[in-house]
LOFISE-398073 format. One record per atom (N, C-alpha, C): x, z, y; residue number from 1; atom name. Coordinates in nm, 4 decimals. Layout:
<vozas>
VOZA          u          w          v   seq   atom
VOZA          X          Z          Y   NUM     CA
...
</vozas>
This chain:
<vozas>
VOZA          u          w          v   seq   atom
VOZA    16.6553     9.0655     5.8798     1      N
VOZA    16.5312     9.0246     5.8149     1     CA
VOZA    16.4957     8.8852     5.8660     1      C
VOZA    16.4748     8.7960     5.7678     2      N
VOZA    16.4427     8.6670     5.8190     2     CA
VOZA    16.3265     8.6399     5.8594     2      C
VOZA    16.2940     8.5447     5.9308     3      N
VOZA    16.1350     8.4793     5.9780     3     CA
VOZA    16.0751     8.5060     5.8841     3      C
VOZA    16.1002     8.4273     5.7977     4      N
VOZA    15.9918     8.4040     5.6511     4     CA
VOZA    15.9084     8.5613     5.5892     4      C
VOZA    16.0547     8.6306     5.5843     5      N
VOZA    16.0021     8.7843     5.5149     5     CA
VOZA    15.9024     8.8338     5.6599     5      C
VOZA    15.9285     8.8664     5.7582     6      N
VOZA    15.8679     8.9215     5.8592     6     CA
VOZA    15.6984     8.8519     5.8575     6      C
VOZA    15.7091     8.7054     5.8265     7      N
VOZA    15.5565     8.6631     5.8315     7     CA
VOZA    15.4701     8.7018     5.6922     7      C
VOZA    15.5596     8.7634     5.6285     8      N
VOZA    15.4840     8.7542     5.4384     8     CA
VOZA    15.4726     8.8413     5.4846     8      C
VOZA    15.5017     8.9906     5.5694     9      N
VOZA    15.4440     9.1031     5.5957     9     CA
VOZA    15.3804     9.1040     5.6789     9      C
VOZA    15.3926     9.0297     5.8186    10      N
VOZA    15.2600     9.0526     5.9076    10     CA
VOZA    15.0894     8.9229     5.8627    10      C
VOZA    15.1356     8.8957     5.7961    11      N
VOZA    15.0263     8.7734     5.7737    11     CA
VOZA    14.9099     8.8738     5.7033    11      C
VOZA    14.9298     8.9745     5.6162    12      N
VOZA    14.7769     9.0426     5.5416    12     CA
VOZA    14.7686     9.1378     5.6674    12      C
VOZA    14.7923     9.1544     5.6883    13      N
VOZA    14.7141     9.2236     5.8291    13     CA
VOZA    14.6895     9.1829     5.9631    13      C
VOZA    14.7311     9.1164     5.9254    14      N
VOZA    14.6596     8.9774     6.0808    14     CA
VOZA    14.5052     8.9076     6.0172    14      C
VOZA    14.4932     8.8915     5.8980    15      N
VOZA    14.4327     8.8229     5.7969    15     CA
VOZA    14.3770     8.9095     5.6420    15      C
VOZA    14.3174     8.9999     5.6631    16      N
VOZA    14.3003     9.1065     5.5283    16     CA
VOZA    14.2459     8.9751     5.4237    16      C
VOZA    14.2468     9.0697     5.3116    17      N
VOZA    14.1629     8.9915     5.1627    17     CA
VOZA    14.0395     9.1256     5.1843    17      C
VOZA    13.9256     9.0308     5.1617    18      N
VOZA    13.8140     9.1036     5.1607    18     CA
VOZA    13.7747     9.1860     5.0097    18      C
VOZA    13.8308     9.1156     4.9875    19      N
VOZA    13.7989     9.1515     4.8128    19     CA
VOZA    13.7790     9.2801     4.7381    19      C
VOZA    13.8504     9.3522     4.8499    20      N
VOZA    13.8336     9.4998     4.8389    20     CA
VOZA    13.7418     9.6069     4.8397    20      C
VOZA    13.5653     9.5315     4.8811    21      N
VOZA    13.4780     9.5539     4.8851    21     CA
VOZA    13.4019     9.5585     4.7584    21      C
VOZA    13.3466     9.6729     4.7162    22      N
VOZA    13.2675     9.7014     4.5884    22     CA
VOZA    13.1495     9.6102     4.5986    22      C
VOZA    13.1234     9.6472     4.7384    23      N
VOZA    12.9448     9.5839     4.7766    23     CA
VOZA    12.9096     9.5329     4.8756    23      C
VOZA    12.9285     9.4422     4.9148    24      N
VOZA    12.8645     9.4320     5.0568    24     CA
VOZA    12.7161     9.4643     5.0846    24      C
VOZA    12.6805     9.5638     5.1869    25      N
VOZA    12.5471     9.5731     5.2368    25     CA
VOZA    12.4894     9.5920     5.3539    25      C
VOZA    12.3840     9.5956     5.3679    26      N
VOZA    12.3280     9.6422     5.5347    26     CA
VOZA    12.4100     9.7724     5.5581    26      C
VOZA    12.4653     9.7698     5.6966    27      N
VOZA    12.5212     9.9127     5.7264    27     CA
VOZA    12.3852     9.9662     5.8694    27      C
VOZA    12.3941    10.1026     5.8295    28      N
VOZA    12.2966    10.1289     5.9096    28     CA
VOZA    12.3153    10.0925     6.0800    28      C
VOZA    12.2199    10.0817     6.1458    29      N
VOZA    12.2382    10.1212     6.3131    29     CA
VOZA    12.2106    10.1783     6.3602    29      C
VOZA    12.2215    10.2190     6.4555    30      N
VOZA    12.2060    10.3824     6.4939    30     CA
VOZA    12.1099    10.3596     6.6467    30      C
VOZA    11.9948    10.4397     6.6576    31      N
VOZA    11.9043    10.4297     6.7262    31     CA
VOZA    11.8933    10.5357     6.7724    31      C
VOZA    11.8318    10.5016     6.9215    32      N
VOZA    11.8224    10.6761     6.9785    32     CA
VOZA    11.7038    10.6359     7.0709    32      C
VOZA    11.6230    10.7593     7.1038    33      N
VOZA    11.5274    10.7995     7.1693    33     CA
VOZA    11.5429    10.8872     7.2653    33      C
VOZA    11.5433    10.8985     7.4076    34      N
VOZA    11.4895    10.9851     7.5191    34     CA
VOZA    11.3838    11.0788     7.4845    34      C
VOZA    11.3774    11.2010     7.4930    35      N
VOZA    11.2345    11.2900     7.5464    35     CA
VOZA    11.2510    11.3759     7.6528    35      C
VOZA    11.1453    11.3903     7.6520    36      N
VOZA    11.1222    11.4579     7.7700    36     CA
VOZA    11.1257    11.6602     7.7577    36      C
VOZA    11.0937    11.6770     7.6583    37      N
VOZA    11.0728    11.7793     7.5869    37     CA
VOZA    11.0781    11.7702     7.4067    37      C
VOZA    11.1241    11.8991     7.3073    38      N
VOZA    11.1828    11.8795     7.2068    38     CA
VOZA    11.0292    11.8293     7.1399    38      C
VOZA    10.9299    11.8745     7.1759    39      N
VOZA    10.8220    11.8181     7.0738    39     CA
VOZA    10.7349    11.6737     7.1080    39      C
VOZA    10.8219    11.6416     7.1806    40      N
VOZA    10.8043    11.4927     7.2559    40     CA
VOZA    10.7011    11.3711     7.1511    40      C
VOZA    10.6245    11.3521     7.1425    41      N
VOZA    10.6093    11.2269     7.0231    41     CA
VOZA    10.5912    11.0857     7.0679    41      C
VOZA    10.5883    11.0679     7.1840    42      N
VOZA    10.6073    10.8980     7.2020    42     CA
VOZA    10.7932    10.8714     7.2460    42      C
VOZA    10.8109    10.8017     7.1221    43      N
VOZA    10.9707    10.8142     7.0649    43     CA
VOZA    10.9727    10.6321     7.1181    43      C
VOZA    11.0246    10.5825     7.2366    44      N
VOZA    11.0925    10.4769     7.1893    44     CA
VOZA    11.2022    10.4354     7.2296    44      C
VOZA    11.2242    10.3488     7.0622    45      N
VOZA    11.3676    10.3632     7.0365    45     CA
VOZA    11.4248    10.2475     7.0596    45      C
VOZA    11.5779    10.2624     7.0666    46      N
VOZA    11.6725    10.1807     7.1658    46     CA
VOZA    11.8026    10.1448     7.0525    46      C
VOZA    11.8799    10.0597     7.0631    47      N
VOZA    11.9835    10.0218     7.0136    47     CA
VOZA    12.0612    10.1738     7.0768    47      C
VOZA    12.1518    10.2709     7.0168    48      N
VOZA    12.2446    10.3702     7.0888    48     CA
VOZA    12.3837    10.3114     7.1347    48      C
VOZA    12.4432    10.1863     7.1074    49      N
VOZA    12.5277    10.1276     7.1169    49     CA
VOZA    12.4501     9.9651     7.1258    49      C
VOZA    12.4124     9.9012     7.2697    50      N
VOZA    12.3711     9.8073     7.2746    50     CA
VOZA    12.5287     9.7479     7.3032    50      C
VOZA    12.5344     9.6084     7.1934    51      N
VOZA    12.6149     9.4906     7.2306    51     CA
VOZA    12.5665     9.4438     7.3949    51      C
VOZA    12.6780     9.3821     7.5037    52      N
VOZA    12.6514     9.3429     7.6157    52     CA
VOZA    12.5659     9.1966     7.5852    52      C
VOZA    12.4561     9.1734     7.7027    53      N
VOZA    12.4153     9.0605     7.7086    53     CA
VOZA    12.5281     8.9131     7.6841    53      C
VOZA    12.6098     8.9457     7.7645    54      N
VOZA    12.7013     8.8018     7.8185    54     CA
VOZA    12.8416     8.8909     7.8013    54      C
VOZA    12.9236     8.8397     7.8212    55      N
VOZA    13.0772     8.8383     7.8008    55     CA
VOZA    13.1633     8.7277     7.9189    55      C
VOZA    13.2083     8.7648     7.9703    56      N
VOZA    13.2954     8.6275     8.0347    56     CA
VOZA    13.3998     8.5705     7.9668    56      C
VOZA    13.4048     8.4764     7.9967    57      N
VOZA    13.5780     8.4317     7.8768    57     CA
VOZA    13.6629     8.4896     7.9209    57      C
VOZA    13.6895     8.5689     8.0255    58      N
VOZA    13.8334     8.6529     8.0507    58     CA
VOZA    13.7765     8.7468     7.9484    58      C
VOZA    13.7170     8.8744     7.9532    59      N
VOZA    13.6762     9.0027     7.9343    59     CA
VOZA    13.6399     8.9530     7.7585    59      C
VOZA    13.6537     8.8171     7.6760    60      N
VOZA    13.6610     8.7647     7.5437    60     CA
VOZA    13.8053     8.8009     7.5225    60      C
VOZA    13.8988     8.7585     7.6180    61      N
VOZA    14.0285     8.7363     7.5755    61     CA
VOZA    14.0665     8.8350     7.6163    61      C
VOZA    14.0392     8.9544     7.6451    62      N
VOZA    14.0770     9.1148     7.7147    62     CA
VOZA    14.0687     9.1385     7.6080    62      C
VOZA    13.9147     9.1805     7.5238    63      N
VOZA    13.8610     9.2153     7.4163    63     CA
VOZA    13.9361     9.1508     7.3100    63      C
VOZA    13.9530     9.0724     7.2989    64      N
VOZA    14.1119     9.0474     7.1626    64     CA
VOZA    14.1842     9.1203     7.1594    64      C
VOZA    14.2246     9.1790     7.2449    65      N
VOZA    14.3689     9.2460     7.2419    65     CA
VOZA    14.3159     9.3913     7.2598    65      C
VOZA    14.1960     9.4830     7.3743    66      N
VOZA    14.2177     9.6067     7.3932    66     CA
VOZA    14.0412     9.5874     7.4033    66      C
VOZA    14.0156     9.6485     7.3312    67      N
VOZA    13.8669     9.6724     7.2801    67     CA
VOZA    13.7927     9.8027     7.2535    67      C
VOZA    13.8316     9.9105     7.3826    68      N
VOZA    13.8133    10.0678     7.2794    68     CA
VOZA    13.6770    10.0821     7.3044    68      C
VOZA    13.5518    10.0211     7.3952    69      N
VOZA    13.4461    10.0678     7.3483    69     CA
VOZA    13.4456    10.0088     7.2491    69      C
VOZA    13.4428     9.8992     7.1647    70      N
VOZA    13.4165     9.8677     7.0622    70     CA
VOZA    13.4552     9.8893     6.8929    70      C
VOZA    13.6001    10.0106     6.9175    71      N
VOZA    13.6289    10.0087     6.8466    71     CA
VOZA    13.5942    10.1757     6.8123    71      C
VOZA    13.5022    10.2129     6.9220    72      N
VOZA    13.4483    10.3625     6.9097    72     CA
VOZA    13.2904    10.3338     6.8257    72      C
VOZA    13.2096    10.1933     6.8644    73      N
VOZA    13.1042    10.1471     6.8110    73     CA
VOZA    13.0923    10.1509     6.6621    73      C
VOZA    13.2437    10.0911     6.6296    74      N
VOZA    13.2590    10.0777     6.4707    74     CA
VOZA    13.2457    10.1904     6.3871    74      C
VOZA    13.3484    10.3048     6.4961    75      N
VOZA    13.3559    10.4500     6.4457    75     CA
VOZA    13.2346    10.5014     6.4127    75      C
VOZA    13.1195    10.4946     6.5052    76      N
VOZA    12.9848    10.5096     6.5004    76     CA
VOZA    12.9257    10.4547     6.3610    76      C
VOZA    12.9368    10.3215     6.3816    77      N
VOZA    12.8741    10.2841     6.2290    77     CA
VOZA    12.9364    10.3380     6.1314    77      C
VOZA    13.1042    10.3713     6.1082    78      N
VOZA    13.1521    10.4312     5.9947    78     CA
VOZA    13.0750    10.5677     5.9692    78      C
VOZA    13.0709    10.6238     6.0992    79      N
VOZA    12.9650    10.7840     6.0629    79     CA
VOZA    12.8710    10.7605     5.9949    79      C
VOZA    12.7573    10.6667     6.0576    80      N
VOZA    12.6315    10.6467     5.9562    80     CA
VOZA    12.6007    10.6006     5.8383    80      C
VOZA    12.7170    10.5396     5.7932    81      N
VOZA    12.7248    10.5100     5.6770    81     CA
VOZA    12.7911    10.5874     5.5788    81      C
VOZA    12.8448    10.6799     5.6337    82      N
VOZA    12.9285    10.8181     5.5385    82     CA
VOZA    12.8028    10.8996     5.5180    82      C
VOZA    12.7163    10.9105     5.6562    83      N
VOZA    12.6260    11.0210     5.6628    83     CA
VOZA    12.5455    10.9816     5.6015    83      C
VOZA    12.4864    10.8411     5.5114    84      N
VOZA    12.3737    10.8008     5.4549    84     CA
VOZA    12.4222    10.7950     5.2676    84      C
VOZA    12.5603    10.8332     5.2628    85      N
VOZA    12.6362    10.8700     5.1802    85     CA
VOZA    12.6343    11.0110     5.1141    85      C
VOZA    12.5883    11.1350     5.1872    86      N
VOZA    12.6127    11.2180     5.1665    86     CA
VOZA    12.7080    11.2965     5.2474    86      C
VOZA    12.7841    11.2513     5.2834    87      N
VOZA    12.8814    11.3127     5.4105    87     CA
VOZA    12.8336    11.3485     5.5370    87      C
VOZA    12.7112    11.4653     5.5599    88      N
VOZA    12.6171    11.4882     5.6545    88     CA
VOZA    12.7189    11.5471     5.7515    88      C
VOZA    12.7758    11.6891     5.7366    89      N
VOZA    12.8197    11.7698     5.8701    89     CA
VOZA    12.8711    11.7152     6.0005    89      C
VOZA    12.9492    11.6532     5.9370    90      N
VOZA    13.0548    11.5461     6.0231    90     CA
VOZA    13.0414    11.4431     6.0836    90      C
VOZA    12.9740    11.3791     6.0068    91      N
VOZA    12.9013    11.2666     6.0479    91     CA
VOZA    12.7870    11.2699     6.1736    91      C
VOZA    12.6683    11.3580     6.1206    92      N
VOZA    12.6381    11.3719     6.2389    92     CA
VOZA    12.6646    11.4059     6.3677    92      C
VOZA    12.7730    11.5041     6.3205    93      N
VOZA    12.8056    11.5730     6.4470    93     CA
VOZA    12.9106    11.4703     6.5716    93      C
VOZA    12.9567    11.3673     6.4625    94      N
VOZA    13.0507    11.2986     6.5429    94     CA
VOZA    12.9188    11.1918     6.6378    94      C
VOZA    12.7982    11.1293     6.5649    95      N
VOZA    12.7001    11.0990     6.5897    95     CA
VOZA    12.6475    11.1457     6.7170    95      C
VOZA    12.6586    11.2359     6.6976    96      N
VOZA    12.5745    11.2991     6.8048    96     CA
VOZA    12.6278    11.3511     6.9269    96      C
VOZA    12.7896    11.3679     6.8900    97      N
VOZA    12.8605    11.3865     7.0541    97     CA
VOZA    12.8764    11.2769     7.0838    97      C
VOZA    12.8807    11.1331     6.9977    98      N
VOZA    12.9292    11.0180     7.0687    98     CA
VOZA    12.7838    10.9765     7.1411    98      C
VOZA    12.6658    11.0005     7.0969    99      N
VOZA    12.5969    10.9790     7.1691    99     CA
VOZA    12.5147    11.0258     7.2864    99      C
VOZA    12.5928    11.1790     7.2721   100      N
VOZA    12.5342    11.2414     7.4094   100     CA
VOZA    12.6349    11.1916     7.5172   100      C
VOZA    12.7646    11.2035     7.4987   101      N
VOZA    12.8688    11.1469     7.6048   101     CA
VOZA    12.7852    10.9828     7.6453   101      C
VOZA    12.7640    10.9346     7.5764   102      N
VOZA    12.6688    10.8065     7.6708   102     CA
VOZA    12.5892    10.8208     7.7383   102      C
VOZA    12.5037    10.9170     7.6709   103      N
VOZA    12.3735    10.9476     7.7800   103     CA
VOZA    12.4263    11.0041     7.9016   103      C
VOZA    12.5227    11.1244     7.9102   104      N
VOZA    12.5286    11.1414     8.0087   104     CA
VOZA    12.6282    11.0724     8.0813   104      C
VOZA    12.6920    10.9943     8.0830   105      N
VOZA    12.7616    10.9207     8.1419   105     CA
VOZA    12.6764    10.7771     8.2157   105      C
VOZA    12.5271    10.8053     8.1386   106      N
VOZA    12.4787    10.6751     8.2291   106     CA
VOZA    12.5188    10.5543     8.2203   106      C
VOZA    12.5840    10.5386     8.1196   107      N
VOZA    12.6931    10.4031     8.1057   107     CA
VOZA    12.5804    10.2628     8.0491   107      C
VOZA    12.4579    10.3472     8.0005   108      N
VOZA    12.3473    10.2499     7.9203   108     CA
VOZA    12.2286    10.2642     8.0090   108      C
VOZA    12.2221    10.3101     8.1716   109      N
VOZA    12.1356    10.2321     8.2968   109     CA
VOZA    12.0137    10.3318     8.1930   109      C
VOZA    11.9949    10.3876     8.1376   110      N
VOZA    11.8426    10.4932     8.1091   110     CA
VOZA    11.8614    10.5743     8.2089   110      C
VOZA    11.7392    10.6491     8.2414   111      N
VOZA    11.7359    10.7558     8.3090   111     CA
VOZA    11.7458    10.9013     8.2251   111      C
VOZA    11.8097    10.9620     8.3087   112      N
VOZA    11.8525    11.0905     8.2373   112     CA
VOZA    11.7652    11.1395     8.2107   112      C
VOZA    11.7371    11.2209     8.0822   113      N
VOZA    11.6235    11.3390     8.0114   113     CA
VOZA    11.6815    11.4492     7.9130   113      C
VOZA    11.6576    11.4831     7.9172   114      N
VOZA    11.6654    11.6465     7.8951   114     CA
VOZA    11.7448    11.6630     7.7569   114      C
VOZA    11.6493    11.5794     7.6846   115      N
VOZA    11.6714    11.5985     7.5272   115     CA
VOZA    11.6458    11.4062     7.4440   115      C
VOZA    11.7114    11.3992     7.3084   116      N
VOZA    11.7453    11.2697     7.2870   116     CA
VOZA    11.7274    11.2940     7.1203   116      C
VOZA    11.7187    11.1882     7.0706   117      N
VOZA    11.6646    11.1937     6.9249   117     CA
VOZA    11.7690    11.0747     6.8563   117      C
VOZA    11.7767    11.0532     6.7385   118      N
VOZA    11.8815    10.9116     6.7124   118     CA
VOZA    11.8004    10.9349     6.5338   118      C
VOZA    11.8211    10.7974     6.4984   119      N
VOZA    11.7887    10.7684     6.3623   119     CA
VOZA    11.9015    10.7004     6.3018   119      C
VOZA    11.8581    10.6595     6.1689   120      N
VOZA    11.9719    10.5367     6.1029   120     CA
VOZA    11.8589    10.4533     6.0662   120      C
VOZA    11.8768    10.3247     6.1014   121      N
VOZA    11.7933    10.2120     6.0534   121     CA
VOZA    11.8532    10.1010     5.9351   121      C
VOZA    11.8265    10.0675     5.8579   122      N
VOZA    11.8733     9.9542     5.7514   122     CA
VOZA    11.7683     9.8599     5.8179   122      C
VOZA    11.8298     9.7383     5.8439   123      N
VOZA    11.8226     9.6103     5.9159   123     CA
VOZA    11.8146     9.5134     5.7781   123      C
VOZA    11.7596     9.4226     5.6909   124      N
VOZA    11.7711     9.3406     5.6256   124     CA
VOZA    11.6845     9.1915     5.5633   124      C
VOZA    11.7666     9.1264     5.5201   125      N
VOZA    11.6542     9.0149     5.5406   125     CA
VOZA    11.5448     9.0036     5.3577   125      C
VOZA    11.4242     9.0033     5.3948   126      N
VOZA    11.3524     9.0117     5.2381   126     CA
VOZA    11.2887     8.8946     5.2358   126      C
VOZA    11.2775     8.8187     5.1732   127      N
VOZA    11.1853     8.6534     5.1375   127     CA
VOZA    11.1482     8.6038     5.3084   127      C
VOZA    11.2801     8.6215     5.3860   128      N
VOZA    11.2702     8.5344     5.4999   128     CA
VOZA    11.2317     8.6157     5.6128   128      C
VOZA    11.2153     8.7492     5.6007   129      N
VOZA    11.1212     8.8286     5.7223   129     CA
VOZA    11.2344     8.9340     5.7145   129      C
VOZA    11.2704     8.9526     5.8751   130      N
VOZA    11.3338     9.0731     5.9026   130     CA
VOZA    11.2734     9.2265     5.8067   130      C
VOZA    11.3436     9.2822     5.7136   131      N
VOZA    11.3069     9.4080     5.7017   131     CA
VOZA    11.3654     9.5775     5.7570   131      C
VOZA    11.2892     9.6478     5.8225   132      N
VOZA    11.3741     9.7668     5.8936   132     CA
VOZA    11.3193     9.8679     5.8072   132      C
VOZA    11.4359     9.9791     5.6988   133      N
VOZA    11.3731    10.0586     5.6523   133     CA
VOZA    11.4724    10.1773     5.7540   133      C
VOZA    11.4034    10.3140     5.7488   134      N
VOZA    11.4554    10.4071     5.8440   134     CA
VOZA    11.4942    10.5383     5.7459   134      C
VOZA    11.6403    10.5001     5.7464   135      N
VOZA    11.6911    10.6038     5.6384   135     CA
VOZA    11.6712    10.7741     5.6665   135      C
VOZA    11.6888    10.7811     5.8194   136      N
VOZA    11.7029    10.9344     5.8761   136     CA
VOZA    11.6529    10.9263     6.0501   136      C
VOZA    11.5905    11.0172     6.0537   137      N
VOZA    11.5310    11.0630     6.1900   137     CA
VOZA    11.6020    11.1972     6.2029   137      C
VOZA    11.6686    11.2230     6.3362   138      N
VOZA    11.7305    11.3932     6.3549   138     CA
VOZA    11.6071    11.4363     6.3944   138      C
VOZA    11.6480    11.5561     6.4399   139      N
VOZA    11.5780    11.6445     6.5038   139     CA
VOZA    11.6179    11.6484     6.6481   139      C
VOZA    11.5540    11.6637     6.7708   140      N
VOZA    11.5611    11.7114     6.8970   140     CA
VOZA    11.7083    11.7453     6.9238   140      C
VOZA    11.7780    11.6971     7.0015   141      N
VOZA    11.9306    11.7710     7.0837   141     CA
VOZA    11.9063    11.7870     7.2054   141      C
VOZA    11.9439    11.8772     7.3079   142      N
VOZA    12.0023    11.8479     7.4423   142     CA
VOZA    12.0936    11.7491     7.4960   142      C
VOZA    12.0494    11.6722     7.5920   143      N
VOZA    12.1125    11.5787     7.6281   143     CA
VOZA    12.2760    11.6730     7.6728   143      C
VOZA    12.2612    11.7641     7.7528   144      N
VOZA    12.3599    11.8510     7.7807   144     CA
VOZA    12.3747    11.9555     7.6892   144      C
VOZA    12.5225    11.9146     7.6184   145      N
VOZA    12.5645    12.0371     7.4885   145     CA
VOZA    12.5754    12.2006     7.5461   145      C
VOZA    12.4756    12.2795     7.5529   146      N
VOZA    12.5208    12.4134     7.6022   146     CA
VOZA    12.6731    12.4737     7.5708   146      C
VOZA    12.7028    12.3891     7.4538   147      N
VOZA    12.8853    12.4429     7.4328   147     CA
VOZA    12.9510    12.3674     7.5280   147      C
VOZA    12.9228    12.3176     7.6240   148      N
VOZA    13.0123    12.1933     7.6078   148     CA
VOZA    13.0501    12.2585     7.7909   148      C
</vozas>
């Protein structure tokens, strides 16, 4: 196989065509809340997958090549956007173990609580002003899955 053929095949996937997109739109983000108890009502809410402040240029050029929190983040947004689709069971559920394994892992510096809440937010821009509409609020989970 020559150079030439080998680059006509790796070049669309180094490089996709976008074109393949029906629509481009706001994809939801996924927000979560601490309580203290399931009937908790002062809810505030947090990015569930905060992007890091800073990056170093090594840990840029790591992240080129081997990126798996980030490529579990995406997974996340693919859920919420299936689940705002109609594709509930699954979706949430993948939702919701990916986000209890954070909580309890402490990996996002909150303090541990009992029980945790998550929404889907649409993020978009309307005549110049951030707009946030809130597609879905869950219901109450245990931070710790009794199956688990």
């Amino acid at each position: 196989m020559s150079f030439t053929s080998v680059l006509k095949l790796l070049l669309p996937a180094l490089f996709p065509s976008w074109r393949f997109f029906d629509v481009i739109g706001p994809s939801p983000r996924v927000e979560v809340c601490l309580l203290d108890h399931p009937g908790d009502d002062r809810a505030i809410w947090r990015d569930g997958r905060p992007r890091p402040a800073r990056l170093a240029p090594l840990d840029r050029l790591k992240a080129f090549f081997w990126n798996a929190r980030w490529n579990e983040t995406l997974h996340l947004a693919n859920c919420a956007e299936r689940f705002v689709q109609g594709q509930t069971e699954h979706s949430m559920r993948e939702i919701r173990r990916r986000l209890r394994a954070d909580l309890r892992s402490g990996a996002d510096g909150a303090a541990p609580s009992p029980f945790f809440r998550f929404r889907l937010v649409f993020v978009s821009r309307h005549e110049g002003v951030l707009r946030r509409d809130i597609a879905f609020v869950s219901p109450p989970y245990e931070t710790v899955d009794p199956l688990d």
